[in-house]
C-alpha positions in Angstrom: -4.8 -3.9 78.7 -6.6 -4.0 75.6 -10.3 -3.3 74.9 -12.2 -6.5 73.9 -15.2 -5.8 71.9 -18.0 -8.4 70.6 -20.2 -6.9 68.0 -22.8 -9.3 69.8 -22.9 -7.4 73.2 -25.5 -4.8 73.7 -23.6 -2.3 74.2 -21.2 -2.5 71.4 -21.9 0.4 69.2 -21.4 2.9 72.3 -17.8 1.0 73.1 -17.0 1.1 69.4 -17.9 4.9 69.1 -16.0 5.5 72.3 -13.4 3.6 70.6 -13.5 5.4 67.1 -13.4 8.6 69.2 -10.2 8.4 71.2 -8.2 11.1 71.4 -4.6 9.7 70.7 -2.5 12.4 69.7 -0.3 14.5 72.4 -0.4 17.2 70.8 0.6 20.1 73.3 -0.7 23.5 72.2 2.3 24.5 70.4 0.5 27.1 67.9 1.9 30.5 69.4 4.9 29.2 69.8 5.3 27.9 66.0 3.1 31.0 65.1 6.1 33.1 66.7 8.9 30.7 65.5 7.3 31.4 61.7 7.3 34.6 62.3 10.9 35.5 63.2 11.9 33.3 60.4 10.2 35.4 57.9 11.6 38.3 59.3 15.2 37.3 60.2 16.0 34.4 57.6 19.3 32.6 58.3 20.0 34.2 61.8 17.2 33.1 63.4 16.9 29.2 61.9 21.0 29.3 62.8 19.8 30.5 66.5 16.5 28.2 66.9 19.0 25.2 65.9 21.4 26.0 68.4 18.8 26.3 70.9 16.7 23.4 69.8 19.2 20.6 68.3 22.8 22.3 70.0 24.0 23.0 67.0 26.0 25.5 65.8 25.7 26.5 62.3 26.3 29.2 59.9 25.2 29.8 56.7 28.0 28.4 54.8 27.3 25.0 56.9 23.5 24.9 56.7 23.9 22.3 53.7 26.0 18.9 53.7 28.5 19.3 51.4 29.4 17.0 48.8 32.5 15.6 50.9 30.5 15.2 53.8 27.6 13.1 52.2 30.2 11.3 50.6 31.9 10.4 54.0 28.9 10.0 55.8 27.7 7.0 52.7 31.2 5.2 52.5 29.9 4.1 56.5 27.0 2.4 55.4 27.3 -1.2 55.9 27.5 -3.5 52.3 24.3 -4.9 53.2 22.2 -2.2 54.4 23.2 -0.1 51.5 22.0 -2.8 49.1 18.4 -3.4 50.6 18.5 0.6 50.6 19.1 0.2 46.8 16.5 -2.3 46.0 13.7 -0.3 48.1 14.5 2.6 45.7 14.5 0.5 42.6 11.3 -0.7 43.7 9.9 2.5 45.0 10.8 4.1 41.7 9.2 1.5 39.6 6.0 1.6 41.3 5.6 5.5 41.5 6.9 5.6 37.1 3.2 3.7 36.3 1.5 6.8 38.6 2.1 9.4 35.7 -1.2 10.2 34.5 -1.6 11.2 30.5 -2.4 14.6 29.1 -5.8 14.7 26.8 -7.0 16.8 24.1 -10.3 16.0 22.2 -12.5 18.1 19.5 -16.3 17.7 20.7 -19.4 18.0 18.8 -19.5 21.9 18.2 -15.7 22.0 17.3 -14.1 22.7 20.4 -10.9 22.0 21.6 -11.0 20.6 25.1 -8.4 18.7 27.2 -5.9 19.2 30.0 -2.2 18.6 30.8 0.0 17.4 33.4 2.9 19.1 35.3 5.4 19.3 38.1 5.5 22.0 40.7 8.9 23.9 40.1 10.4 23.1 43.7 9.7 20.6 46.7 10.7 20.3 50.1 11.1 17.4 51.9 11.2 17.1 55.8 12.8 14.1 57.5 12.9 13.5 60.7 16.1 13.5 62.7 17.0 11.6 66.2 15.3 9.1 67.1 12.7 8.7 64.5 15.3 9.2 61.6 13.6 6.8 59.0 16.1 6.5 55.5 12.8 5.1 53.7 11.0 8.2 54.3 13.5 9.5 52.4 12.9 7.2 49.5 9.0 7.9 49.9 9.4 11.4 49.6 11.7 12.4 47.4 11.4 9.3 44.4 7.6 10.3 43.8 8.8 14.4 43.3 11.5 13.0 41.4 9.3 10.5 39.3 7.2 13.8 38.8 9.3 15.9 36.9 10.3 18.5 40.1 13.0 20.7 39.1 14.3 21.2 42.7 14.3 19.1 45.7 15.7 19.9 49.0 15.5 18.2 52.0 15.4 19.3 55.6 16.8 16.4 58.2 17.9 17.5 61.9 20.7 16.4 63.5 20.6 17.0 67.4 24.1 17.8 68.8 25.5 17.2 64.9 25.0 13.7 65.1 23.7 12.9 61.2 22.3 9.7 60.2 24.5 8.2 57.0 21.3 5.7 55.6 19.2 9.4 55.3 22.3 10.8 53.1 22.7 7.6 51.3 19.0 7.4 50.9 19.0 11.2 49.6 21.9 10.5 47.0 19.7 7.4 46.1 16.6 9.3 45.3 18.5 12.1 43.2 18.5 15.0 46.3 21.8 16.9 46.8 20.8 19.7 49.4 20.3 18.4 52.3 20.0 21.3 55.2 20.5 19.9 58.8 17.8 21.8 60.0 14.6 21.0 61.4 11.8 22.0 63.6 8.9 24.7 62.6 11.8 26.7 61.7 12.7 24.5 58.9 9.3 24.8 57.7 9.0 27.9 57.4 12.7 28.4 55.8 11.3 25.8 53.1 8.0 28.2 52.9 9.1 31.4 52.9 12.9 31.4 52.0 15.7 32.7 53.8 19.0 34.3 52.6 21.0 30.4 52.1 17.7 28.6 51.7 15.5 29.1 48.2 11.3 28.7 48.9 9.6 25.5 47.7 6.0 25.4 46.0 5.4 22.1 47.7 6.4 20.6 51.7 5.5 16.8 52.6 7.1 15.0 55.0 6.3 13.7 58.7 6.9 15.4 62.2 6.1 16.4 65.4 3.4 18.6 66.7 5.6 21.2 66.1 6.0 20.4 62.1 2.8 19.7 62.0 1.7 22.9 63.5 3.8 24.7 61.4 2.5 23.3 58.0 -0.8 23.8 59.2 0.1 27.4 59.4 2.3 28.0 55.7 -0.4 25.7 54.1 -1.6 28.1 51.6 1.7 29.8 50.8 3.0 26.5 50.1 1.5 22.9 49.5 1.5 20.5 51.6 0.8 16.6 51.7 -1.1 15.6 54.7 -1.1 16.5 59.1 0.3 13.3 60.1 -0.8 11.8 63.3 0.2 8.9 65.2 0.4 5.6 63.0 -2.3 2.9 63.2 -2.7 -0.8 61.7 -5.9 -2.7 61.6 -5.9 -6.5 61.3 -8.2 -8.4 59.9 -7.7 -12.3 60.5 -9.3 -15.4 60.4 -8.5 -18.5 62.7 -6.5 -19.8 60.2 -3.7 -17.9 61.5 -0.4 -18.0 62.9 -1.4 -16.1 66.7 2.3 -15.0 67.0 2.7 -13.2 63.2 -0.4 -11.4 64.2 1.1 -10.4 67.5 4.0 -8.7 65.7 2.3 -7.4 62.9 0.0 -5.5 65.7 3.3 -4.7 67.4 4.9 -3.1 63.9 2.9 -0.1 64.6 2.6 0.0 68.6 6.6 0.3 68.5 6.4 4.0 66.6 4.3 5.9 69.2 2.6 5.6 72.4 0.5 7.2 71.1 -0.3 4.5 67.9 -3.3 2.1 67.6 -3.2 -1.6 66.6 -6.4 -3.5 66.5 -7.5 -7.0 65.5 -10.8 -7.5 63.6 -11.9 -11.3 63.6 -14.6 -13.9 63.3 -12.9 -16.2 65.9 -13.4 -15.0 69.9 -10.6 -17.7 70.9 -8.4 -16.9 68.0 -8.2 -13.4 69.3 -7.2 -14.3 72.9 -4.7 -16.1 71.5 -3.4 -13.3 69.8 -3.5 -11.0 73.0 -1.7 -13.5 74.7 1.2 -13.6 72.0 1.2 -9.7 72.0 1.9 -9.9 75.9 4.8 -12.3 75.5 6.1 -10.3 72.5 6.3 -7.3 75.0 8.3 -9.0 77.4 11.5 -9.4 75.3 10.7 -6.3 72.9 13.3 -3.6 72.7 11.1 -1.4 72.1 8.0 -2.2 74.8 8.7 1.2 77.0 6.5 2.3 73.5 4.7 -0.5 72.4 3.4 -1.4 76.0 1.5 1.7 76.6 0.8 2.1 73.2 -1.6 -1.6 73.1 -2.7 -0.9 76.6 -4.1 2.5 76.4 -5.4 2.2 72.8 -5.2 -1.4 71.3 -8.4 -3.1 70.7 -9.6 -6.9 70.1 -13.3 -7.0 68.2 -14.8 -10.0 67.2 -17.7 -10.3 64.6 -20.2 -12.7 63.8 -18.3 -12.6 60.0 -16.3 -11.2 57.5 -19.1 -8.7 56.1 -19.3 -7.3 59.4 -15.5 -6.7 60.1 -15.9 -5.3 56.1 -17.7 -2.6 57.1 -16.0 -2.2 60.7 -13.0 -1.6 59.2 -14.9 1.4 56.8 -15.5 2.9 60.0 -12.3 3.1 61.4 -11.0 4.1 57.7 -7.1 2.8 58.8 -3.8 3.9 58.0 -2.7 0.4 57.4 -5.0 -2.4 56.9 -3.5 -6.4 56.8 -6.6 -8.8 55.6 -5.1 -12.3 56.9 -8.0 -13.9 55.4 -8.8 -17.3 53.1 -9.8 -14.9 50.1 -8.2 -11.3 50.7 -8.9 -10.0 47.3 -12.5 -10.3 47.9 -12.9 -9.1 50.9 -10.9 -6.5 49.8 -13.2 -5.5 47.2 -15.8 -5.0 50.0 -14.0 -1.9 51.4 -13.8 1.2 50.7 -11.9 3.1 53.1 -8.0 2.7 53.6 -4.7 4.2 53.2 -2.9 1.0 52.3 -4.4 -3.0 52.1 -2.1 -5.6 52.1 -3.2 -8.6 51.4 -2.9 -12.0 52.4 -0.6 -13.4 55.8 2.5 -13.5 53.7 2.1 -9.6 53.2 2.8 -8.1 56.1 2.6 -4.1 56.8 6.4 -4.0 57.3 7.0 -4.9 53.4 5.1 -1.6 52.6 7.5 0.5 55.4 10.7 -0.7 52.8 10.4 -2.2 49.7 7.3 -3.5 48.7 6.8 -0.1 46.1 3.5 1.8 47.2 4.3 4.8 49.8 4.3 4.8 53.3 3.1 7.9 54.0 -0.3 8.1 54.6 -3.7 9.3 55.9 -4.1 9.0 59.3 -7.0 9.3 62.4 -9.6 8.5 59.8 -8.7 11.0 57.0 -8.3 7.8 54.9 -12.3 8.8 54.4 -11.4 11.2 51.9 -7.6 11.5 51.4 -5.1 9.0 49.9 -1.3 8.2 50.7 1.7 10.6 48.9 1.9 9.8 44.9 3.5 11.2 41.8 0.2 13.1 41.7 1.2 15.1 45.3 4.1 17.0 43.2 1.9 17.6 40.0 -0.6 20.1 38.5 -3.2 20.0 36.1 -4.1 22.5 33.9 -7.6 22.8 31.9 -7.3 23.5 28.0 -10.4 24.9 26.2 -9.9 26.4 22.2 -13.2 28.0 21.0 -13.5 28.0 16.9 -16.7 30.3 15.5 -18.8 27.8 15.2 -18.2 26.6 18.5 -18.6 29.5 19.9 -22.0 30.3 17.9 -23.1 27.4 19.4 -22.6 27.5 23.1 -22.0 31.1 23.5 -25.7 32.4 23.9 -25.6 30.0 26.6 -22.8 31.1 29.1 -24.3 35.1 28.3 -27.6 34.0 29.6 -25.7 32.5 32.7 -23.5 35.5 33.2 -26.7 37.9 33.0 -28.7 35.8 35.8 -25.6 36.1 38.3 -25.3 40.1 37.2 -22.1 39.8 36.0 -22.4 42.3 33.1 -19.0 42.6 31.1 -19.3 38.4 31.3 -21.5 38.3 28.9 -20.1 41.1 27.3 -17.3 39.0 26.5 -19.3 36.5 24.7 -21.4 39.0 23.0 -19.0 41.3 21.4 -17.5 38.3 19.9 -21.3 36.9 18.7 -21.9 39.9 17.1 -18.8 39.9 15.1 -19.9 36.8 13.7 -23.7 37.7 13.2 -22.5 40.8 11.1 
């Protein structure tokens, strides 16, 4: 069951720590084996991602096959029911629309001494996106991927998606066609990773990879990071609930249970200034469970790592919830802007009980892909800015230089960096003569 917490009990702070520090991801030690994977990759190109697929998903491939082709993304989107391919559409319209108002501005100023200063914005020249194939083949993390590198300005998106045994999802292709992407390999694994990082004789190299995985992926973008950008290390997903009495118990339940269904290994845990209210809530999430279709997942995952912590009030579950930085953060609260405004530390808030988590999975507009097991401390969810770069501008005139010049060749002499100031002095010395 669940871990009840009241912030009133003495030992509180060592069962929240204890809490905070849970290890939750199975994460195997996979790194020699994606170390080697990488490695005869690099070496091999197509014949050894066309062998680690057979192996891996049982699919034979060569390298005229690696890519959908036109026909077959066409075939594979005529099956998508009316209605599903219409919410699809609307997700994407709203995806778009949200991630268009992310593109910063260039600037360019003259300061006091005459200088031009400033920067600009722009895209990296190619992305790849991973998607994940079998079971955990998610169409709107197709959509969150690939609309924001779109949205950017990115010249070239591809997009790796597995399909075990050849079996290919036709809401990721329809997504894909959606979002502007027309190479689609049906590849996946650390292999894909490191086709996407380091090229191979079919598939060109990106500048950029995001996209979620398992510990394999993840391994393997740990290891290209550096050759390649990446977004973020995933781990498992998490929600954190912040509610008041004034609640439905049972739309709590589920919202909890919106995350526990992805993972085992997931966290779901209710924040609230009611002790009752949040029995209440447990209760629902056990009767939830017992007609779930998912609860072979969701079960363990609320046993082993779902929490119930009750506060004395709604500052305190504030600056709970900076603590546990989360993924996902619900405020079912009277006033959720302001308490909103009291916390600092979270990948996405939704606010309000009519807003629940599941809105920002599909349509709501802001991404779904974000920080995870606390990086929410100091890293933020994919955006338009994930696929762009800035670069500084600085114009000296004479003057400008006559004026700060002296400066920057006192600093280059004190760090003994000689033909620095040089630099500056050949040029000062023009203008003195």
């Amino acid at each position: 069951m669940p871990v009840f917490l009241n912030t009133r009990d003495s030992d509180f702070e060592t069962q929240f720590t204890t809490l905070l520090g849970a290890k939750r991801e199975d994460s195997p030690d996979v790194d020699a084996v994606v170390a080697g994977i990488i490695a005869d990759v690099r070496a091999r190109g197509d014949a050894a991602v066309l062998e680690l697929t057979e192996k891996f998903d049982r699919l034979t491939l060569t390298p005229e096959t690696l890519a959908f082709s036109a026909e077959e993304i066409d075939a594979a989107v005529a099956q998508v029911p009316e209605a599903e391919a219409e919410a699809l559409s609307l997700a994407a319209r709203r995806i778009r629309a949200y991630h268009e108002r992310q593109m910063p501005h260039d600037e360019s100023w003259t300061d006091a001494t005459g200088a031009r200063l400033g920067w600009r914005w722009g895209p990296v020249d190619a992305a790849g996106l991973y998607v994940p194939g079998g079971l955990a083949s998610y169409p709107s993390s197709v959509l969150m991927n690939a609309i924001p590198a779109q949205v950017a300005g990115v010249k070239r998106l591809a997009i790796c998606a597995p399909t075990p045994d050849g079996v290919a999802n036709p809401l990721v292709l329809l997504a894909a066609r959606l979002a502007g992407v027309d190479t689609i390999y049906r590849i996946g694994g650390a292999q894909a990773v490191a086709a996407m990082a380091y090229g191979t004789e079919t598939i060109a190299p990106v500048d950029k990879i995001t996209g979620p995985g398992n510990a394999f992926v993840a391994a393997a973008k740990r290891r290209v990071f550096g050759k390649v950008g990446i977004d973020m290390i995933a781990g498992p997903s998490e929600i954190l609930v912040i509610a008041d009495g004034d609640n439905d118990p049972d739309w709590i339940a589920v919202d909890l249970l919106s995350q526990a269904e992805h993972d085992e290994s997931a966290q779901s845990i209710l924040i609230t200034d009611d002790a009752e209210f949040g029995a209440a809530v447990a209760r629902a999430v056990d009767a939830r469970l017992e007609t779930l279709e998912r609860r072979a997942i969701a079960g363990p995952s609320w046993r082993d790592y779902g929490a119930v912590i009750t506060v004395a009030d709604l500052d305190e579950a504030a600056a709970l919830s900076d603590r546990i930085a989360p993924e996902h953060l619900e405020l079912c609260v009277a006033d959720p802007v302001a308490l909103s405004e009291k916390i600092t530390h979270a990948g996405a808030i939704f606010l309000g009980q009519w807003t629940p988590e599941a809105i920002g999975d599909y349509i709501g507009g802001p991404n779904h892909v974000l920080p995870t097991a606390r990086s929410a401390r100091f890293s933020s969810g994919l955006s338009v800015m994930d696929f762009l770069k800035r670069t500084t501008l600085a114009q000296m005139t004479p003057e400008a230089l006559r004026a700060i010049g002296p400066a920057a060749e006192t600093l280059a002499k004190s760090e003994s960096l000689e033909a620095h100031g040089l630099s500056v002095r050949a040029r000062l010395d023009r203008l003195n003569r």
